[in-house]
N, C-alpha and C positions, 0 to 999 in steps of 0.2 A: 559393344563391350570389348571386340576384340584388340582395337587399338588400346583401350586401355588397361589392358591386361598388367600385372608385373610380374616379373621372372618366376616365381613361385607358382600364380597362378596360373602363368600361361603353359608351365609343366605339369600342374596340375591339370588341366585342360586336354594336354596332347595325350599323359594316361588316357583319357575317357575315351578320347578320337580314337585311341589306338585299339582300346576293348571293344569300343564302338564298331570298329569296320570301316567308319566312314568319319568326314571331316565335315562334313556343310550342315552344321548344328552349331546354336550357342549352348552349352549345359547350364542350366538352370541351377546345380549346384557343382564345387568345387570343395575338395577334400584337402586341409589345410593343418598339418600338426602346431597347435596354439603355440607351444613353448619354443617347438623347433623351426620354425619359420619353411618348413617343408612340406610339400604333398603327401597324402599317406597313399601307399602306392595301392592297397586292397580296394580300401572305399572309394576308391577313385575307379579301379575295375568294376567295381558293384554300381557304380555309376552309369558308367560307359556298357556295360552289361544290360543292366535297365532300357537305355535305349535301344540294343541290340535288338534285345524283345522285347520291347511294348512300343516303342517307335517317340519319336518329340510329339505329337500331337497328343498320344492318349496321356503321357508324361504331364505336358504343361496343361492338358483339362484337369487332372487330379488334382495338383500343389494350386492350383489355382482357384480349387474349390474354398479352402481358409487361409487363402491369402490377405493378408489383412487383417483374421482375425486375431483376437487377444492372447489366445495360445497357439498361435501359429509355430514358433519356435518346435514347442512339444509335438505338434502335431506331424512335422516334417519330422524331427529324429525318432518317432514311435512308425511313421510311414518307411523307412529305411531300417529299419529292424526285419517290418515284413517284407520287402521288397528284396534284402538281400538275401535272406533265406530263400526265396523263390526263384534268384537269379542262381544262387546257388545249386541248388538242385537239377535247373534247366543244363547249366554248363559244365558242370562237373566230368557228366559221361563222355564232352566231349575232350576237355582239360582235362587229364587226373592229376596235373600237378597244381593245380587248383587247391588243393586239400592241403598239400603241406603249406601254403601261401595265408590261407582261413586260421592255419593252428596257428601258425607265427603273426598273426595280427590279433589272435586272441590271447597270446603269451604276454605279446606287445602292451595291449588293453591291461595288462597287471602291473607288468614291469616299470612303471610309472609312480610308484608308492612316493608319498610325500614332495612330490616333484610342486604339485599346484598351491599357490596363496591359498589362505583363509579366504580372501577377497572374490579369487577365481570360484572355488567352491560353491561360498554363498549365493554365485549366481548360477550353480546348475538347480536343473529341474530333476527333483529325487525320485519320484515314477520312473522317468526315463532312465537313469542311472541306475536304478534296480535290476531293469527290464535286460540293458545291456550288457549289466554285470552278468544276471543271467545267463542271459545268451554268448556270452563269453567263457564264461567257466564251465558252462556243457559244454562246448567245443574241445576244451583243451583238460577236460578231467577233471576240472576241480568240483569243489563242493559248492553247491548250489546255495545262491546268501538266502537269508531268514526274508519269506515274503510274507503277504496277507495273502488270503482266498481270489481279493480283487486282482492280486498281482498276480496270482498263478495261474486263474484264466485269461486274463488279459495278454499273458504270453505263450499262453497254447494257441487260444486266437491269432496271433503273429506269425505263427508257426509252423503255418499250414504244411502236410506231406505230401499232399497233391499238388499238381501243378495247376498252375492259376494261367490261363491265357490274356490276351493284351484286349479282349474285348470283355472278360470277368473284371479283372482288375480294381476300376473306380467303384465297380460295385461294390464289389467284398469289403473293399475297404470302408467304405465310406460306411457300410453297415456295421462294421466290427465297433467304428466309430461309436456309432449310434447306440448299439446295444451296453455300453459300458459308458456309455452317457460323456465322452470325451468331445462332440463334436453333432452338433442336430442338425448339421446343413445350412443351415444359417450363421452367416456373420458377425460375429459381437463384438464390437469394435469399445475399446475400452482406455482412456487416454491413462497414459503412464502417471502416478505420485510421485513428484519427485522431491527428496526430501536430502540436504544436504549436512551434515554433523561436522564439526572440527570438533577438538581441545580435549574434556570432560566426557562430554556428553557419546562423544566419538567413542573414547576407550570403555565407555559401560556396555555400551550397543554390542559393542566387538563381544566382551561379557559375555552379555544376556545371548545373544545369536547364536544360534547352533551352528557349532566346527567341528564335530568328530568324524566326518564323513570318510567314509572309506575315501585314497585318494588312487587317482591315479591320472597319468596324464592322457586324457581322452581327445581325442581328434575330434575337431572343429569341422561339420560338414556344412555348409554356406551355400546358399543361392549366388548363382553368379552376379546378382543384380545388387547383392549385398555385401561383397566384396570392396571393398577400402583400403587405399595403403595406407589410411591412417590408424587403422586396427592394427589390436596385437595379432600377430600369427602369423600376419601379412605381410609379403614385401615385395617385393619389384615385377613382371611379364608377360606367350605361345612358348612352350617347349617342349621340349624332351619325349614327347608319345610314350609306349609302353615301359617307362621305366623309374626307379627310383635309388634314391641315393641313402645310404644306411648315414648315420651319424657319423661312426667311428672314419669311416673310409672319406679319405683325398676322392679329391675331384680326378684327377690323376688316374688311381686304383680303379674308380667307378667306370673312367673310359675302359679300360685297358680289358675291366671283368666282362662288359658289355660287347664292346668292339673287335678286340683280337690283341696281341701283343704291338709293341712299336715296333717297326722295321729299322728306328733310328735307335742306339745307345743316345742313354739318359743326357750325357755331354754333347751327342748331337743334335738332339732335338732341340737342348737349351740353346744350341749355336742357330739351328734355323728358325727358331722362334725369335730367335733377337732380330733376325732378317726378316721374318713375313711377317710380324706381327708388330706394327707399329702404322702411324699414320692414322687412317680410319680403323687399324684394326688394333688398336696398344689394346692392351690388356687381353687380346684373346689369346687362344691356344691355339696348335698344332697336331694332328694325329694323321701318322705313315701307318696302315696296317697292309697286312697281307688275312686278314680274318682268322689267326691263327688264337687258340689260347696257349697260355703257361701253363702246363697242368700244375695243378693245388690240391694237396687234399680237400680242405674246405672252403665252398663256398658257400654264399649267402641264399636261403631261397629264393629268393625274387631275382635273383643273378642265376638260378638254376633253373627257375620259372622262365625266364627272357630267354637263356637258352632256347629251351624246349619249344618258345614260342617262335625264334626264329629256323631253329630245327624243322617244326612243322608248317612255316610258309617255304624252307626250301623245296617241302618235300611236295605240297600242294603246287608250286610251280614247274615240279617236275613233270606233278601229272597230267596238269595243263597241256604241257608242250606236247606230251608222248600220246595224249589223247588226238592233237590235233596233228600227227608225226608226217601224218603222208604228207600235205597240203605244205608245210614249211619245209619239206625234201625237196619239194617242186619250186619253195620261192628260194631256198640256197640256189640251187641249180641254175635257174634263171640268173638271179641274181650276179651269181659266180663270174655264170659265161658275161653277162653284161659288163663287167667291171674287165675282164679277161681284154676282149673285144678294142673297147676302151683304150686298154695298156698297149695293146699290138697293135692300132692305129697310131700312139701320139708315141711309142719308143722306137727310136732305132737302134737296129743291133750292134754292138761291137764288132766294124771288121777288122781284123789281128792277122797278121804275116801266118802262114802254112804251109805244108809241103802237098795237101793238095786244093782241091777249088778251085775259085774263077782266077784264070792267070791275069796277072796282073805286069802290066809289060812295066812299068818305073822302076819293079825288083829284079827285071833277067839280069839285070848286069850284074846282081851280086853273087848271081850260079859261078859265073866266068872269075870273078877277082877277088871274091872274098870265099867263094868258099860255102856261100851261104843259100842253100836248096828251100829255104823257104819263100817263096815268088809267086804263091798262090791267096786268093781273099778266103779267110776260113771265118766263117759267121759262127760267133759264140754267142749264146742267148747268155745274159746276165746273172751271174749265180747270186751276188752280194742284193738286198731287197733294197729297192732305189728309194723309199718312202715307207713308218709307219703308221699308223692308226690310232688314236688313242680314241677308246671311246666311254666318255664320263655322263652317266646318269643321275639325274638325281634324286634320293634317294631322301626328301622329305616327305612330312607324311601330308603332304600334297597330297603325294601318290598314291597310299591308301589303298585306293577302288582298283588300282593297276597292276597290282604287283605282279600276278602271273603273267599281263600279257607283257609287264616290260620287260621281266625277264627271257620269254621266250625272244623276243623279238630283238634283245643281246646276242641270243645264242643262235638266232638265226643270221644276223651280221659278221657275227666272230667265223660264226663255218666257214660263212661266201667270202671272205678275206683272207682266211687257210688255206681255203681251197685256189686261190689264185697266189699263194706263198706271200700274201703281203702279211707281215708282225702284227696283230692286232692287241691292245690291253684294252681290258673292260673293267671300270672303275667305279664306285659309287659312292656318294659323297653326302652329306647331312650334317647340320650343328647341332648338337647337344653341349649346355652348360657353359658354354661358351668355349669351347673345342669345334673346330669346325675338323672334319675324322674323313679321310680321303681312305678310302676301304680296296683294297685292289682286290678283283675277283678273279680274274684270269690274266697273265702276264705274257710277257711278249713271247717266253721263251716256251711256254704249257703249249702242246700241240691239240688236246682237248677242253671242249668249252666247257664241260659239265660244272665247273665251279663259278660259273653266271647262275648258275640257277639259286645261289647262296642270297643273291638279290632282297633286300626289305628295307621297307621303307618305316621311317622315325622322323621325330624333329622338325628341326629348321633348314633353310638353305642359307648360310654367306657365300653368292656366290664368287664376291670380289676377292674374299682370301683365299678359296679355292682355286681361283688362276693363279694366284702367287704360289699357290702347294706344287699346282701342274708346271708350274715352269719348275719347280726345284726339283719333282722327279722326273722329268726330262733332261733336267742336269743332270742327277745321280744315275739315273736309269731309262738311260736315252733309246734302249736299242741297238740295233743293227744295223741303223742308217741314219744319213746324215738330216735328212729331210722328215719332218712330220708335222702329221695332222690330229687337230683335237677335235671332234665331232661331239657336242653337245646336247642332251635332249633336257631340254629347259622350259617352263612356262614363265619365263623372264618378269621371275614375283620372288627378288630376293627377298629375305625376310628373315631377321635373324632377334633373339630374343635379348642379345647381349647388344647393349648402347654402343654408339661410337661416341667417345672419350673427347673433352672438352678440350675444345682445341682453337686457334685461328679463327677457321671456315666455320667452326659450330663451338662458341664459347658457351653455352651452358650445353655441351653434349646434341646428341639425336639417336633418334630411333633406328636402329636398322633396318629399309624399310623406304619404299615409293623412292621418291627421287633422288635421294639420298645416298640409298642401295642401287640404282639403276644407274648414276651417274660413276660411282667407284665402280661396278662392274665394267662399264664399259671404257673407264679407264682401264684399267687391267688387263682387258680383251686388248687395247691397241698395244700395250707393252708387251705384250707374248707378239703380238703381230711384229711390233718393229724388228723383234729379235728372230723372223723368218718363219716364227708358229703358224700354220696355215688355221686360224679358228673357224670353225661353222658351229652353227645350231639349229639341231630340229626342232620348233616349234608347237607346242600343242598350249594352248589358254584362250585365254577372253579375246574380244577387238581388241581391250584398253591394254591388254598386255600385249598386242601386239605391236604395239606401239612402243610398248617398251623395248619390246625385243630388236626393233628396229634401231631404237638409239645403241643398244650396247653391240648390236652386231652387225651395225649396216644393211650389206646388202646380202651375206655372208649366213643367208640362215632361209629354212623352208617351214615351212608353216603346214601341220599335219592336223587334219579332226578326230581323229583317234588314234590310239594307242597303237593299233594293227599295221599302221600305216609307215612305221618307225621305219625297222631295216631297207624298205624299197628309200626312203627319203634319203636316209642316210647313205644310200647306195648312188643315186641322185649327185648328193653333196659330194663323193670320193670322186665320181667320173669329171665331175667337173672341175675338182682342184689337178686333178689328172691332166686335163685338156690344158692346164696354164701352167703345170710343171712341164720345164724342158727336159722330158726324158732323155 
């Protein structure tokens, strides 16, 4: 399903991965605003929550019980009632902005009045919209709509205060089913009537059929499997991980509230975006941050929420690091000295005229005639740094399952590169929205690395406009030297949710993605090369991407099996462009 994803849902999708934890799952459903052609960013957490705790198997045994059957529809949005109550309660203690996120999606749930057709209405199921109204106007205060007896147990039932574990689950439910006679375990497969009206007949129907429905514009939660871009609600993608985009707000605002401020004025970014972003990349964006925000007084919960969420993986990879603090003091050290080592075999010193030192008989004559008592070799070690570092992570939610150790494993490369006084930047990189957002963590000029730990992972990779990013801030923000190096840790699986634009080479458009994306990366990779960029990449994926990584990077890249193994590789990678720079 994942190739066939479109934009919408593959952002809807990357929510779930993001609340998930993890990435190596298809979700069986996808949360999709009908009207707004949008992900709802909550049910898509209560999604991705679901699998956190109860896992994809106990998941797909459940939905898979009246699959097929006649009220299946109802059966899934009455199972999602109860399931998110019960994610709720599990995550709350450990989210508490969780709670302002639940009001504002039950605000949401109202604020929708008369938005939907007659047409849309007549095809909800009014139990379910009961239940939900329900469950939405407890949430956020209001008054509870007029039920029957059947509806008011039916949703204390749902409702449960206790916590339900991932091996209760298909029971409880499947019984709650039972007892209220929605569902006996068996499948009743019932072929659709289908009856079609024009003219007369059409406008009485409309008449007779009941339209006073309370309205409101309700999100469409969908099996993945049921997904169509020929449906309404639907439209184009894999993106964006934990996040969402408000109506009112530019694509623009969303980066900026998510990401940090632009490092470029408005006129410059439009000037570099005329430059990087054409070719295989027209119609994308650009984004220079330094992870800073604008302070506002207001912003949006779920821009408050993502906050908070990436607050608290800095702060999880903080303690990462400081749990494991001896063990990586002893691999900077190492490290350090090896790179150190390295420099003082392949540099020669500056010898410079002196008044004392090894004499140097070519200068006696200048004691005698000029005047000049400087006739001695005086050895100056190098003040100005001969070479920098860039080192660009990334920072899709590939990565996911990684984040603490890649962070730490930044922060233990940036030391051992301070500590031998070479300039190191630590950078990290992801598409969202079709923005590809180059995030600088630590800069050349910061003498402490603690703002690697800011490190999290979202999104997509383009990795082919991202070398066009890194060459334009190595234009603008080259450093202290003339010479540098861009050291990559890559699973060479570009992959980006925004097409490349129909062109020559690809007249109805393509995917960004497999050969496509592997062949412009490695274009890119040569064009930073001609112009003296030394590129490497450390390697962590599949065989088949190593394959990849081989076309876009030659010979110029090492190949790691875990995470742990970065900074030594990477240290690897620097002695050896060392040995082929003439210091």
């Amino acid at each position: 399903m994942t190739g066939s994803y479109t934009e919408v849902q593959r952002r809807a999708a990357n929510q779930i991965w993001g609340a998930a934890g993890h990435y190596d799952f298809e979700p069986m459903f996808l949360a999709i605003h009908s009207q707004e052609n949008r992900p709802d960013f909550y049910m898509n957490l209560v999604i991705g929550l679901a699998y956190k705790y109860f896992g994809q198997k106990t998941l797909t045994e459940l939905f898979v019980r009246w699959q097929g059957d006649s009220r299946q529809q109802m059966l899934d949005d009455l199972a999602w009632i109860y399931i998110e109550q019960i994610v709720y309660k599990l995550e709350i203690p450990i989210r508490p902005a969780l709670e302002e996120v639940r009001m504002d999606y039950a605000e949401a749930f109202f604020a929708g009045e008369y938005k939907l057709s007659r047409q849309e209405w007549m095809s909800k199921n009014q139990l379910v919209y009961t239940l939900q109204s329900a469950r939405w106007s407890r949430v956020s205060g209001r008054k509870l709509p007029v039920m029957t007896p059947f509806e008011k147990k039916l949703l204390l039932a749902l409702t449960p205060e206790n916590k339900v574990s991932q091996e209760e689950i298909i029971e409880k439910l499947v019984s709650i089913y039972k007892t209220f006679y929605l569902f006996d375990g068996k499948k009743h497969i019932r072929k659709p009537l289908m009856l079609h009206f024009t003219g007369t007949a059409a406008r009485l129907l409309t008449r007779i059929m009941p339209a006073q429905l309370v309205k409101t514009d309700r999100v469409v939660v969908m099996r993945s499997s049921q997904a169509d871009s020929s449906q309404n609600g639907i439209m184009q993608n894999k993106s964006s991980s934990h996040m969402i985009l408000k109506k009112e707000e530019t694509d623009h605002a969303y980066i900026e509230n998510c990401f940090g401020r632009s490092l470029y004025s408005k006129q410059e970014l439009a000037r570099t975006e005329k430059e990087l972003c054409k070719g295989n990349h027209a119609g994308c964006h650009v984004w220079f941050t330094d992870g800073k925000y604008i302070p506002k007084e207001k912003i949006s919960a779920e821009n408050r929420y993502l906050r908070n969420q990436a607050q608290l993986q800095m702060e999880r990879n903080r303690i990462y690091y400081y749990k494991n603090q001896k063990l990586y003091q002893s691999i900077i050290a190492q490290l350090s000295s090896q790179i150190r080592n390295c420099m003082m075999v392949h540099q020669q010193p500056d010898i410079l005229p002196g008044r004392s030192g090894r004499l140097d008989p070519a200068r006696v004559w200048r004691s005698e005639y000029v005047m000049d008592d400087r006739v001695f070799h005086a050895n100056y070690e190098e003040k100005k740094p001969l070479f920098t570092v860039d080192l660009l992570l990334d920072a899709s939610a590939s990565r996911l399952q990684y984040q603490e150790m890649i962070a730490a494993q930044g922060v233990i490369l940036s030391e051992s590169l301070q500590a031998c006084h070479i300039p190191v930047r630590v950078s990290e990189f992801c598409s969202v929205r079709g923005y590809t957002v180059l995030r600088i963590l630590k800069a050349f000029e910061e003498k402490k690395s603690d703002d690697v730990f800011r490190y999290f992972a979202t999104g997509w990779n383009r990795d082919g406009l991202v070398m066009r990013e890194m060459n334009e801030l190595l234009r603008s923000h080259s450093g202290s030297a003339d010479r540098h190096l861009l050291i990559l840790l890559t699973d060479a699986e570009p992959n980006d949710s925004f097409r490349i634009q129909s062109s020559e080479q690809f007249p109805f458009g393509k995917d960004y993605g497999d050969e496509a994306a592997v062949n412009d990366t490695a274009a890119e990779v040569r064009a930073l090369q001609r112009k003296g960029i030394c590129v490497s990449a450390v390697f962590m994926g599949t065989d088949a991407g190593a394959l990849k990584a081989e076309i876009i990077y030659g010979k110029e890249y090492t190949r790691i099996q875990e995470v742990g193994q970065l900074a030594r590789a990477a240290g690897l990678l620097i002695q050896k462009e060392i040995s082929k720079i003439d210091l």
